[in-house]
VEXDREN-2710 file (C-alpha; in Angstrom, 1 decimal):
% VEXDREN-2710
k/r/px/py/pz
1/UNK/39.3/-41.3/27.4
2/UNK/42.7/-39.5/26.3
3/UNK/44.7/-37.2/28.0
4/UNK/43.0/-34.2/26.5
5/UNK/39.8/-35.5/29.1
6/UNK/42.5/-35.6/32.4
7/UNK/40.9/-32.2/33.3
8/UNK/37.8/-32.7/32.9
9/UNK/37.7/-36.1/34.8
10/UNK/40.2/-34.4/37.5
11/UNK/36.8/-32.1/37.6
12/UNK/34.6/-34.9/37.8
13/UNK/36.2/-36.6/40.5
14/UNK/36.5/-33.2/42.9
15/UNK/33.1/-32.4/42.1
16/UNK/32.5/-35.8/44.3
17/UNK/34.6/-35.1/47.2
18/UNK/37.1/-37.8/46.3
19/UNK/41.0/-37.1/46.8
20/UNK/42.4/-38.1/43.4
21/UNK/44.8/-35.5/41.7
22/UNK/45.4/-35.2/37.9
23/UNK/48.1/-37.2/38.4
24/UNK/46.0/-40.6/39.6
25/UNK/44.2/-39.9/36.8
26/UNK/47.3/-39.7/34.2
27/UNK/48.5/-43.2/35.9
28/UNK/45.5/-44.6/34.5
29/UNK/45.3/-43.6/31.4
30/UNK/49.0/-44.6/31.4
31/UNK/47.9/-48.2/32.7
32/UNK/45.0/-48.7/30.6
33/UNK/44.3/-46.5/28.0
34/UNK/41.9/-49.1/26.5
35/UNK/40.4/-49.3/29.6
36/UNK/39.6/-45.4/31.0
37/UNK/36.1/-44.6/29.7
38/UNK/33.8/-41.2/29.1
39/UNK/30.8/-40.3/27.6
40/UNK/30.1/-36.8/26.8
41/UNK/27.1/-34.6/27.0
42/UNK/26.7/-31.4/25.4
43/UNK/30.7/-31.6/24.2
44/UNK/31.3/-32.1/28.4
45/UNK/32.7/-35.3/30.0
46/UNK/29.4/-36.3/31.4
47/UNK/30.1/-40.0/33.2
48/UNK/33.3/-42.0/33.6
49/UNK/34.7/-45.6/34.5
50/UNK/37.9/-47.2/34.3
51/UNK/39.1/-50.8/33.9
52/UNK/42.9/-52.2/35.6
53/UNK/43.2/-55.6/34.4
54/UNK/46.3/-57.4/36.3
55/UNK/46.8/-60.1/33.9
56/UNK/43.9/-62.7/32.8
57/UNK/43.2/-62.8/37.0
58/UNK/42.0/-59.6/37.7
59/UNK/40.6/-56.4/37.2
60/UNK/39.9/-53.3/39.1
61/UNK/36.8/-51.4/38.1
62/UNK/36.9/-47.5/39.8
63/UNK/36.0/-44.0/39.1
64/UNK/32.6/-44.8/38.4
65/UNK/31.2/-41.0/38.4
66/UNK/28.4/-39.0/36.9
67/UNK/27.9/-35.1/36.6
68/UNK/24.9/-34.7/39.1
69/UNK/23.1/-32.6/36.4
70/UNK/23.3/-36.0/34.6
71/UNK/22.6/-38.5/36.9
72/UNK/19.2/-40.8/36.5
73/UNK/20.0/-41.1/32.5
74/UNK/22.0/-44.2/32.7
75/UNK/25.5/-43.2/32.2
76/UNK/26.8/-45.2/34.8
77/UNK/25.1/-48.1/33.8
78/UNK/26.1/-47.9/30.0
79/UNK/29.8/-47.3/30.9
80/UNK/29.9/-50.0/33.9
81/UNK/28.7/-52.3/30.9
82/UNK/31.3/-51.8/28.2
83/UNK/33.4/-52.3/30.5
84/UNK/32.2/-55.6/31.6
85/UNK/32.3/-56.1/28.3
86/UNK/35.7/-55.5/27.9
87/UNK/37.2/-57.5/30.9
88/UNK/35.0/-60.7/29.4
89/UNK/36.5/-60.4/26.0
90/UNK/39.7/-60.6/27.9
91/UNK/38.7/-63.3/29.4
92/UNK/39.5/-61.8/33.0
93/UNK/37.9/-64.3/35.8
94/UNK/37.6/-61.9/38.4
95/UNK/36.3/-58.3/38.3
96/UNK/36.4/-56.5/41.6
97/UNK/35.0/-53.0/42.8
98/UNK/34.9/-50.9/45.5
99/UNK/31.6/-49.7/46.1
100/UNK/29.8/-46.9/47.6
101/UNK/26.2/-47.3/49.4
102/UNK/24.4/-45.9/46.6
103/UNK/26.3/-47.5/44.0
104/UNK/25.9/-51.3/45.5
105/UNK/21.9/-51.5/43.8
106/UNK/23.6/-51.2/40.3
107/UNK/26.5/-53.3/40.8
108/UNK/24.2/-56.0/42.0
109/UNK/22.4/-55.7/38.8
110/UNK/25.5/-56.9/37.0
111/UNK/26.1/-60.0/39.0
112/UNK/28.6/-58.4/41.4
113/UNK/28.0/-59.9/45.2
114/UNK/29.6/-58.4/48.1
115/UNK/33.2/-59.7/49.6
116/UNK/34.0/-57.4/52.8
117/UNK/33.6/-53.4/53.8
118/UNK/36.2/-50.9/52.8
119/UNK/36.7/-48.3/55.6
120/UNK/38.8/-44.9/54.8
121/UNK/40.2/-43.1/58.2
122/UNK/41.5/-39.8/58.6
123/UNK/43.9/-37.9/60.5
124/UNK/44.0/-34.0/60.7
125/UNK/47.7/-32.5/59.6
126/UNK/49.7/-31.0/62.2
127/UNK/51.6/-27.9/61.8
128/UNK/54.9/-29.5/63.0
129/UNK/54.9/-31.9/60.9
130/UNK/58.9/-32.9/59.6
131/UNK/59.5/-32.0/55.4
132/UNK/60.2/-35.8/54.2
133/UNK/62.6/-34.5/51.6
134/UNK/62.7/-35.7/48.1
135/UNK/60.7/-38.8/46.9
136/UNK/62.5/-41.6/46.9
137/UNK/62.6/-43.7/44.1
138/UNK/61.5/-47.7/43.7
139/UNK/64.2/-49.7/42.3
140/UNK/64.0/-53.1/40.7
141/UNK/66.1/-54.6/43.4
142/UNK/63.0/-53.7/46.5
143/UNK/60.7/-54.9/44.1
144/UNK/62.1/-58.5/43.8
145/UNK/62.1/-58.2/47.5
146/UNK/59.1/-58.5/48.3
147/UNK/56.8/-59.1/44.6
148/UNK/55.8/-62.7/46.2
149/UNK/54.6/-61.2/49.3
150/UNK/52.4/-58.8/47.4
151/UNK/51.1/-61.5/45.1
152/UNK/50.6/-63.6/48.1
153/UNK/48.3/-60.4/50.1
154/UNK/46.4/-58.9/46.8
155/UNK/45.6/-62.5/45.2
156/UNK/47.7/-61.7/41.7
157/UNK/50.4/-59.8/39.9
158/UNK/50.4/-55.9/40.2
159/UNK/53.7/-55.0/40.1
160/UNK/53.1/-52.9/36.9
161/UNK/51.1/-50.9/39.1
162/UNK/53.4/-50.2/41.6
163/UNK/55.8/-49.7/39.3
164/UNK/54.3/-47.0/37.9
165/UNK/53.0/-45.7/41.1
166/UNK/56.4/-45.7/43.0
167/UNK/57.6/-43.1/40.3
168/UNK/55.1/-40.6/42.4
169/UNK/55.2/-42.0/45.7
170/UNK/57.3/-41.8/48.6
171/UNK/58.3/-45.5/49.0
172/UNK/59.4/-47.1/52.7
173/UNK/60.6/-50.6/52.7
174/UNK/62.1/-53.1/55.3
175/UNK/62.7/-56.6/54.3
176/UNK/59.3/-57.8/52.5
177/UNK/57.3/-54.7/54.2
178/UNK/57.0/-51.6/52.1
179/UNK/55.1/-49.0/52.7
180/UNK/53.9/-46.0/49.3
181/UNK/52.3/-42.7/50.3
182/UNK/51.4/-40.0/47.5
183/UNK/50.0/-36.7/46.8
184/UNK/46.3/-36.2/47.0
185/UNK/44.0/-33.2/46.3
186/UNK/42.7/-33.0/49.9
187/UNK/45.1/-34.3/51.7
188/UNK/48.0/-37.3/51.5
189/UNK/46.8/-40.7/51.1
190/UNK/48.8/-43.8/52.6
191/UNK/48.8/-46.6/50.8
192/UNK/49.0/-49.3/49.5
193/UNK/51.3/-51.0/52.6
194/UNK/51.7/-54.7/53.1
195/UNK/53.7/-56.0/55.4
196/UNK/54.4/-60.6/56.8
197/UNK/55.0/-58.4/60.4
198/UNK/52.8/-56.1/62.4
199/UNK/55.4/-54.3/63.9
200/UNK/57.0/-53.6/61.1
201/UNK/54.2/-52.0/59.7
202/UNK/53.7/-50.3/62.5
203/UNK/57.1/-48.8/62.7
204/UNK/56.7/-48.0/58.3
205/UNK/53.7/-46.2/59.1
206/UNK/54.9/-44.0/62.4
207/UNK/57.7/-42.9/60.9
208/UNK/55.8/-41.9/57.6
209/UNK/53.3/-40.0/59.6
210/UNK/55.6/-38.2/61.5
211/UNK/57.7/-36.8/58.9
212/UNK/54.7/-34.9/56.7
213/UNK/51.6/-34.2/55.8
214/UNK/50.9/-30.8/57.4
215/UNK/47.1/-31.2/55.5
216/UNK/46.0/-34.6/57.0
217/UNK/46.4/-38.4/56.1
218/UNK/43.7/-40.5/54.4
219/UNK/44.1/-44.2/55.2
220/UNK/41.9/-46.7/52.9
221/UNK/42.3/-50.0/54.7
222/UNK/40.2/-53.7/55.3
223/UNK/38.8/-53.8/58.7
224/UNK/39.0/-57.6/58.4
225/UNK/43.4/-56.4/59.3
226/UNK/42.6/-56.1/63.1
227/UNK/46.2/-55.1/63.6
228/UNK/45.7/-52.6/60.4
229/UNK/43.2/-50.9/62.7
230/UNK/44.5/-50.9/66.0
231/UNK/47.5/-49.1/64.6
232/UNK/45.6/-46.5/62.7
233/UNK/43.6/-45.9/65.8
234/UNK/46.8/-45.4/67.9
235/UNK/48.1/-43.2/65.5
236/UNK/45.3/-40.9/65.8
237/UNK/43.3/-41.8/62.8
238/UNK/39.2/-42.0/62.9
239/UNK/37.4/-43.6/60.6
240/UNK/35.5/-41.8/58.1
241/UNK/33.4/-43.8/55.8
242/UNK/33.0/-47.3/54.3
243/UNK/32.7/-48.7/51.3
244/UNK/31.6/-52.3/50.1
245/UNK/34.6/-54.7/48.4
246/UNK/32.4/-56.6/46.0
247/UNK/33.1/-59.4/43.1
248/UNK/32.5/-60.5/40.0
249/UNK/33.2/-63.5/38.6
250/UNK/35.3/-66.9/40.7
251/UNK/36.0/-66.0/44.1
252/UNK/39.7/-64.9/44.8
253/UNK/41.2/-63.6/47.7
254/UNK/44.6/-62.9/48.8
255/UNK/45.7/-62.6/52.7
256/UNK/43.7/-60.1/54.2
257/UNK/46.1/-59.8/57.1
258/UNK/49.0/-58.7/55.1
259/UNK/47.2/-55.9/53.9
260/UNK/47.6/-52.8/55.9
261/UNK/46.7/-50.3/53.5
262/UNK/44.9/-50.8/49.5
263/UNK/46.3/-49.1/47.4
264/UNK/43.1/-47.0/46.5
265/UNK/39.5/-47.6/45.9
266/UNK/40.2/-47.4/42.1
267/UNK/42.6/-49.3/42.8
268/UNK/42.2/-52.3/45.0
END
């Protein structure tokens, strides 16, 4: 993929229902540009899958879409395989995905086994909702803060990532707890948050919700975070749908209960 495909993916992706914005898909081309995939049917982006490697440790496979009028042609499954390809010429021990029910058969097929469900809540906007102001900026300085507690929760090094996402995201931190919300084509999406403290997460996550968002909240977190759940459900949030966290490759997992929101099911 190049930039001259952003629309057409952006196109993709809405066609699906899903809540990423040109922008999410610009960060990844930005990330990976070796790693964002197409094929093209008839001169149209037909199918697409991306590849975030975090070092040798891990990758992220996400946007896994088809055009419906293409589906049943093995798209999906010729894309999902170069990148395979990809992460093992890298030498990347463990691939991960976020997968959707009718995705799961395929994903199987290529030796991926589930690790734990994916749930994504909702909370409707309200029309008195408090104008955050400007986003605020991630400096180097929050970063050192708290880049061992992130290693720690996600299992490796994403701080490239956030780096780059920060630069679009309003950014909350206390301490080692920080908390990112961003734009999304349906409505904002909160995450990723990780926090050593449940209150303190709590509190990042209140006073996020209660300055915005007059078109809802989307909240993608691991159910496995009891506390991650019996805020969002005191908060007003309902949960929506689930997806299935599944692996590829040596088992690695950070501390679940650290984790109160991923930072996207593309990703992780």
């Amino acid at each position: 993929m190049t930039e001259n495909d952003v629309a057409a993916a952006f196109e993709l992706s809405a066609l699906a229902g899903w809540n990423q914005t040109r922008e999410d898909w610009r960060m990844l081309l930005e990330l990976a540009p070796a790693g964002c995939f197409a094929i093209e049917v008839d001169r149209l982006v037909a199918a697409t899958t991306t590849l975030l490697c975090h070092g040798a440790r891990l990758a992220w496979i996400g946007m896994v879409l088809t055009k419906p009028q293409y589906r049943h042609r093995g798209l999906a499954r010729r894309l999902l395989a170069h990148a395979l390809d990809q992460a093992d010429a890298l030498a990347i021990e463990t691939v991960k995905l976020d997968a959707t029910e009718q995705g799961q058969p395929l994903y199987e097929k290529f030796g991926f086994c589930a690790e734990q469900p994916v749930e994504r809540w909702f909370r409707p906007g309200t029309s008195d909702a408090v104008n955050s102001g400007p986003r605020s900026q991630w400096l180097e300085t929050s970063l050192e803060a708290w880049r061992a507690l992130d290693m720690e929760a996600f299992g490796a090094d994403r701080s490239s990532m956030l780096r780059k996402l920060s630069a679009r995201s309003t950014c909350r931190s206390v301490s080692k707890s920080y908390l990112f919300t961003r734009p999304g084509r349906q409505s904002e999406y909160l995450g990723p948050c990780v926090s050593d403290d449940p209150a303190t997460a709590r509190a990042l996550i209140a006073e996020r919700i209660r300055t915005g968002a007059s078109a809802g909240w989307s909240w993608d977190l691991l159910p496995e975070n009891r506390d991650a759940v019996a805020i969002a459900t005191d908060l007003g949030f309902t949960e929506q749908r689930r997806l299935l966290r599944m692996v590829r490759g040596k088992d690695l997992r950070g501390r679940q209960e650290l984790i109160y929101a991923i930072a996207g099911f593309e990703l992780g």
